[in-house]
LUMVEX-400038 format. One record per atom (N, C-alpha, C, O): residue in one letter; x, y, z. Coordinates in steps of 0.2 Angstrom, whole numbers, padded with zeros to 4 digits, always signed. Layout:
REM residues N
aXYZ;...
END
This chain:
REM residues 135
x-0034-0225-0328;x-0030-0227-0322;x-0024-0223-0323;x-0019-0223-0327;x-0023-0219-0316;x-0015-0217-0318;x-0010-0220-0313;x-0010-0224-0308;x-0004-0217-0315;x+0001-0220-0312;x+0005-0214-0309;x+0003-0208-0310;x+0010-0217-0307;x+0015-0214-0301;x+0022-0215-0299;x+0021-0219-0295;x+0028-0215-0300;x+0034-0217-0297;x+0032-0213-0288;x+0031-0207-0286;x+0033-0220-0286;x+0036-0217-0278;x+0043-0220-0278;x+0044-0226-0279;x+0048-0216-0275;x+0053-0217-0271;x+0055-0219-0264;x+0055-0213-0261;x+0056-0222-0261;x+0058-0222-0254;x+0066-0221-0254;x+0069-0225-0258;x+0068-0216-0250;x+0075-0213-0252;x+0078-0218-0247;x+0076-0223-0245;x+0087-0215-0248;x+0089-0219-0246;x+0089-0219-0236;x+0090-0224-0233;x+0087-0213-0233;x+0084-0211-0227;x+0079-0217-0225;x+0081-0221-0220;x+0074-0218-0227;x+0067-0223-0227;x+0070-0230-0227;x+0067-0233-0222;x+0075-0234-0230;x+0077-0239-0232;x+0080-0240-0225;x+0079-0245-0221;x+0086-0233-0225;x+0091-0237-0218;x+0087-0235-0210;x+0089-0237-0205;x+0083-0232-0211;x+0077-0231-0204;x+0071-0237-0203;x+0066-0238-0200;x+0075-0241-0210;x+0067-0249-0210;x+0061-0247-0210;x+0057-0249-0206;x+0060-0241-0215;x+0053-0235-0211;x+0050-0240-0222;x+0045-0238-0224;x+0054-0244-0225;x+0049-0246-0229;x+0041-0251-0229;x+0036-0250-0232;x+0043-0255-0226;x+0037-0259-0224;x+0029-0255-0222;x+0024-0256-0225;x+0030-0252-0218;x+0028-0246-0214;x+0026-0241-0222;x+0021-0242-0225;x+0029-0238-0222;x+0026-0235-0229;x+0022-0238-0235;x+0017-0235-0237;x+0024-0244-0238;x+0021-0248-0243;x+0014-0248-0239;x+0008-0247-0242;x+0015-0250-0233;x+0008-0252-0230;x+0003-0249-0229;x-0002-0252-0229;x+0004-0241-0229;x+0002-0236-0232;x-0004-0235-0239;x-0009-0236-0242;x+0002-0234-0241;x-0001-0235-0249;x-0005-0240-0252;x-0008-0239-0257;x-0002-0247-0248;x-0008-0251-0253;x-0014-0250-0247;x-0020-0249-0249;x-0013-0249-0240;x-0021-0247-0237;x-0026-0241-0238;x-0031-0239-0236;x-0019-0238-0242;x-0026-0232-0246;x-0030-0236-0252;x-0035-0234-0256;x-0027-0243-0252;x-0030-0244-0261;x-0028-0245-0267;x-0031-0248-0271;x-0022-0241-0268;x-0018-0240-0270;x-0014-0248-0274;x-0013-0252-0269;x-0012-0250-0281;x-0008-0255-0282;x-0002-0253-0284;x+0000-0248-0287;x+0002-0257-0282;x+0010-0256-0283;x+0010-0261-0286;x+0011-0267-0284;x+0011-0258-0296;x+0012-0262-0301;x+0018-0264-0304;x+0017-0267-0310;x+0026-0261-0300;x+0032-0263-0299;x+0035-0260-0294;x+0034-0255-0293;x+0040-0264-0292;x+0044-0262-0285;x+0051-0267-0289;x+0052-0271-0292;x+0055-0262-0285;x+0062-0265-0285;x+0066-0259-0280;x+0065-0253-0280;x+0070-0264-0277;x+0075-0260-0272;x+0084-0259-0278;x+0086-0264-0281;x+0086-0254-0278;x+0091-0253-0283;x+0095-0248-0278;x+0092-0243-0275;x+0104-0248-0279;x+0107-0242-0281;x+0106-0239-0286;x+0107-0242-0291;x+0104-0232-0287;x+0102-0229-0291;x+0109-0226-0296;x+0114-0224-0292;x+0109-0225-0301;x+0115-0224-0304;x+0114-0215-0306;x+0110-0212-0309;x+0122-0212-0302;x+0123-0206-0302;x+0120-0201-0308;x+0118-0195-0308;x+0120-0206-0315;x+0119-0201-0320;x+0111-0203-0320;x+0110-0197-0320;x+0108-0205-0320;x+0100-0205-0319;x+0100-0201-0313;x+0096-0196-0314;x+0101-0200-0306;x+0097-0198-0301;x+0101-0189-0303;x+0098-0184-0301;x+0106-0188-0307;x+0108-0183-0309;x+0102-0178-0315;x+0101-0172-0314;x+0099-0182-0320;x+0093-0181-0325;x+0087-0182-0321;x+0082-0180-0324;x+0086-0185-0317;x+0082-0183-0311;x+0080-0178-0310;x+0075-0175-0312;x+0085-0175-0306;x+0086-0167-0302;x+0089-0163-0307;x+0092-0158-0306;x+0088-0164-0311;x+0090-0159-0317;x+0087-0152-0319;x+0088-0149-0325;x+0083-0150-0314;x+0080-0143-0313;x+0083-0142-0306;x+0080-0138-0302;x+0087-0144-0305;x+0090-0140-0297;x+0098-0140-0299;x+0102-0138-0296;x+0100-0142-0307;x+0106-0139-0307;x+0110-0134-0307;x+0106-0130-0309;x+0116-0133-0307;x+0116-0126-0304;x+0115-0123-0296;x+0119-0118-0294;x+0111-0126-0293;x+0108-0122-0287;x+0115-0126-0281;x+0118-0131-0282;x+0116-0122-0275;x+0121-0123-0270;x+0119-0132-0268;x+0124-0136-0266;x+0113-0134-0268;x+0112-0140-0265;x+0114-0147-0270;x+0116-0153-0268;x+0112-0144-0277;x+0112-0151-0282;x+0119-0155-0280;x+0122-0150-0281;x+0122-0158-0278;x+0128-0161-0279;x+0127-0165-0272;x+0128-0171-0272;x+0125-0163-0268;x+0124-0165-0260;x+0119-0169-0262;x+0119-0175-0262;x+0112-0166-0265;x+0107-0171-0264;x+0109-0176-0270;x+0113-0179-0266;x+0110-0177-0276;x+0112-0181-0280;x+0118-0187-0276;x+0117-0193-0277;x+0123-0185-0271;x+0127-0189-0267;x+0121-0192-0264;x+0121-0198-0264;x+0116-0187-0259;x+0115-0194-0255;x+0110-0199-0257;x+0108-0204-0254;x+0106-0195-0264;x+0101-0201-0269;x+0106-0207-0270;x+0104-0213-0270;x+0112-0205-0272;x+0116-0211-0273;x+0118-0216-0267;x+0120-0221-0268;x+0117-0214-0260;x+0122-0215-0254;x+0118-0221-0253;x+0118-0222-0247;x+0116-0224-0255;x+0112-0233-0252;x+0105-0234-0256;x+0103-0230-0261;x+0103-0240-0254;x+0098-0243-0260;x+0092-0238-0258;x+0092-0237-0252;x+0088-0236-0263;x+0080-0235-0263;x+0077-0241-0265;x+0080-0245-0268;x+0070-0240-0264;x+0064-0243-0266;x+0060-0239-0270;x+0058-0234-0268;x+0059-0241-0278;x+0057-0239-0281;x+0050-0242-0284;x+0050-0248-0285;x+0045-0238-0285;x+0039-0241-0287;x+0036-0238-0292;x+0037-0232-0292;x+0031-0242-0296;x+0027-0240-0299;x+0020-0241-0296;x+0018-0247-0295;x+0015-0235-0296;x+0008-0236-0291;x+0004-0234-0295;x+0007-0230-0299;x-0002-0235-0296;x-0008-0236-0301;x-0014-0234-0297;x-0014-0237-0291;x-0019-0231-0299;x-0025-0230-0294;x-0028-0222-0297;x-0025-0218-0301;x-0034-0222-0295;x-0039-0216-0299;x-0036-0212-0294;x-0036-0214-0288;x-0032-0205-0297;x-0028-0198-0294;x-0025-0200-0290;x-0025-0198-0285;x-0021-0204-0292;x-0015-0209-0287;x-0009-0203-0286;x-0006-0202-0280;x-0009-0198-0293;x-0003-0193-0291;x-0007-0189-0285;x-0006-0191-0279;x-0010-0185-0285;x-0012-0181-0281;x-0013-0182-0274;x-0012-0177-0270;x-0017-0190-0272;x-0018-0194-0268;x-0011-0196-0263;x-0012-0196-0257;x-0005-0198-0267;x+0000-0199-0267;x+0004-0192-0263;x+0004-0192-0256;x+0005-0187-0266;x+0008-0182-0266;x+0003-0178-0258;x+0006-0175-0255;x-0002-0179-0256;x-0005-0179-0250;x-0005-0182-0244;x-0005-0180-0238;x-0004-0188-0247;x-0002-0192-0241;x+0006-0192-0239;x+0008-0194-0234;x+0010-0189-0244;x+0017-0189-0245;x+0019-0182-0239;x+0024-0183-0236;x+0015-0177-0239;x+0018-0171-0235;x+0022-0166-0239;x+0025-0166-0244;x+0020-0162-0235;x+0025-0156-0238;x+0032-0157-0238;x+0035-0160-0233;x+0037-0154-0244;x+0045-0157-0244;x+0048-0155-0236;x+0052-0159-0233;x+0047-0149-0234;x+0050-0149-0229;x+0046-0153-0224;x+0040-0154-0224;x+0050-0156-0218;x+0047-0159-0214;x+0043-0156-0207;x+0038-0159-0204;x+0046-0149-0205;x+0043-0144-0201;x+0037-0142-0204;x+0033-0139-0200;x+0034-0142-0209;x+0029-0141-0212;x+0024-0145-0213;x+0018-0144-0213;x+0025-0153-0213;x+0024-0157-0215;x+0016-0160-0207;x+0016-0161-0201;x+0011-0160-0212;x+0006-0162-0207;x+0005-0169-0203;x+0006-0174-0206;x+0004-0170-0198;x+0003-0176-0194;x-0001-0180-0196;x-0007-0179-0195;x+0001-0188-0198;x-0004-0189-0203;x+0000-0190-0211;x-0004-0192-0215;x+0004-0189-0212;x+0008-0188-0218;x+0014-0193-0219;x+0014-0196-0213;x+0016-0194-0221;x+0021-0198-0220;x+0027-0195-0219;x+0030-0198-0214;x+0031-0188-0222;x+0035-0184-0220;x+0034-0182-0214;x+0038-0181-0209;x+0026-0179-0213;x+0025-0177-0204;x+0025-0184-0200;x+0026-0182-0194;x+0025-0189-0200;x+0024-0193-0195;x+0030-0196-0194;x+0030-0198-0188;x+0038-0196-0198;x+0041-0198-0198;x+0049-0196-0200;x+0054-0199-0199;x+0047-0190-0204;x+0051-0185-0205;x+0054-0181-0200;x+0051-0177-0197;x+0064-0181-0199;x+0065-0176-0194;x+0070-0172-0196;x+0073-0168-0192;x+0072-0172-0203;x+0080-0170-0208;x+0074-0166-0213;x+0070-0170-0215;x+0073-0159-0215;x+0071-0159-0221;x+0076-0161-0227;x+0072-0161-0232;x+0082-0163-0227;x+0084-0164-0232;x+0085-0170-0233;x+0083-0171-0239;x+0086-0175-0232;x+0083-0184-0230;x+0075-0182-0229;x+0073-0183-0223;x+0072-0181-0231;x+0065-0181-0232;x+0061-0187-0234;x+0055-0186-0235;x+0064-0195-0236;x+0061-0202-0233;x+0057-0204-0244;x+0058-0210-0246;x+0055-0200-0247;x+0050-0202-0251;x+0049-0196-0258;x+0049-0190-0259;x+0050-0200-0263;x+0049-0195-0268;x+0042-0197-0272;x+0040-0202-0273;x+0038-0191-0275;x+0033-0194-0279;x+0033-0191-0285;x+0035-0185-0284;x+0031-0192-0291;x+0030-0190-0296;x+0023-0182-0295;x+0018-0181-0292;x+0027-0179-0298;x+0020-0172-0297;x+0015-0171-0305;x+0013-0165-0307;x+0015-0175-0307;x+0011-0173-0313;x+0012-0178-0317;x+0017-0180-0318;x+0006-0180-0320;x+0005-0184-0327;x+0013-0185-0331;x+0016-0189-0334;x+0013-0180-0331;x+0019-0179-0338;x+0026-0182-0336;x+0029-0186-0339;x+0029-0179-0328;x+0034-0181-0325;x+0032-0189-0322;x+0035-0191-0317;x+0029-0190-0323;x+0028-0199-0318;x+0028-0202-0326;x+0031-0208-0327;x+0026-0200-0329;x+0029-0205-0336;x+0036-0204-0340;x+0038-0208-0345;x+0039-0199-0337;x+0046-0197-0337;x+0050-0199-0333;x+0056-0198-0334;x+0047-0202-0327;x+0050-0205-0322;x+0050-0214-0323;x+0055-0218-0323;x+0044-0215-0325;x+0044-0221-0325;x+0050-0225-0332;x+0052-0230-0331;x+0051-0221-0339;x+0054-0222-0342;x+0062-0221-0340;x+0066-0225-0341;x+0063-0215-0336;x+0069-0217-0333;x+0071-0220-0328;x+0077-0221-0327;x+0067-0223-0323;x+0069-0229-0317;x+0065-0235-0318;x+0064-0238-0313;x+0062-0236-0323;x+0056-0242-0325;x+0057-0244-0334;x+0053-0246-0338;x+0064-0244-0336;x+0065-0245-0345;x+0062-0251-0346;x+0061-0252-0352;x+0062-0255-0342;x+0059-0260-0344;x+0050-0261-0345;x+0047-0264-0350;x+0047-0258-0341;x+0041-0255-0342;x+0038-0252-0349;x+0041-0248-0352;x+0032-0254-0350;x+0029-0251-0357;x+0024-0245-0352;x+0020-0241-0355;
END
């Protein structure tokens, strides 16, 4: 069984577009085997994006990760990343297919509504850093 952190940003939260999403994901089948809505604290969503430091944007997205509560989860399911990461859409939103959750609901590429873990390795680096309570 694998897992997955999804994010619902803080975009998705103040557009009420959560319900609507969750509903998604478990009607793929999918279980959500922790959820919590949280401010996220700046030095985590900072070690988050800790491969965009440096770059002209880091400081902007890091503010608006911080700018209002997300909904954070952990999701369980056979190729949940993968499964996940397609129904999720391409990051930019102009790209993003119909049918997707960034294409069907996305109009900011940079408020882009949902984050997922992209690999085995990062989704259990994810989950240890917004899920410490989790084994």
């Amino acid at each position: 069984m694998e897992r997955t952190v999804i994010i619902l940003k803080p975009d998705a939260v103040k557009r009420r577009l959560s319900g609507e999403i969750i509903g998604r994901i478990e009607r793929k089948g999918f279980k959500i085997s922790h959820m919590k809505m949280v401010k996220l604290e700046r030095n985590k969503v900072e070690e988050h994006y800790s491969h965009c430091k440096g770059k002209s944007f880091f400081n902007d997205m890091v503010d608006y990760m911080c700018s209002g509560e997300v909904v954070a989860m952990i999701v369980e399911g056979e190729d949940v990343i993968t499964m996940m990461r397609t129904m999720i859409g391409k990051t930019l939103v102009t790209e993003a297919a119909p049918g997707t959750i960034r294409g069907d609901f996305g109009f900011n590429s940079y408020e882009n509504l949902i984050h997922g873990s992209d690999a085995v390795e990062s989704a259990e680096a994810e989950v240890a850093r917004f899920f410490p309570e989790v084994k």
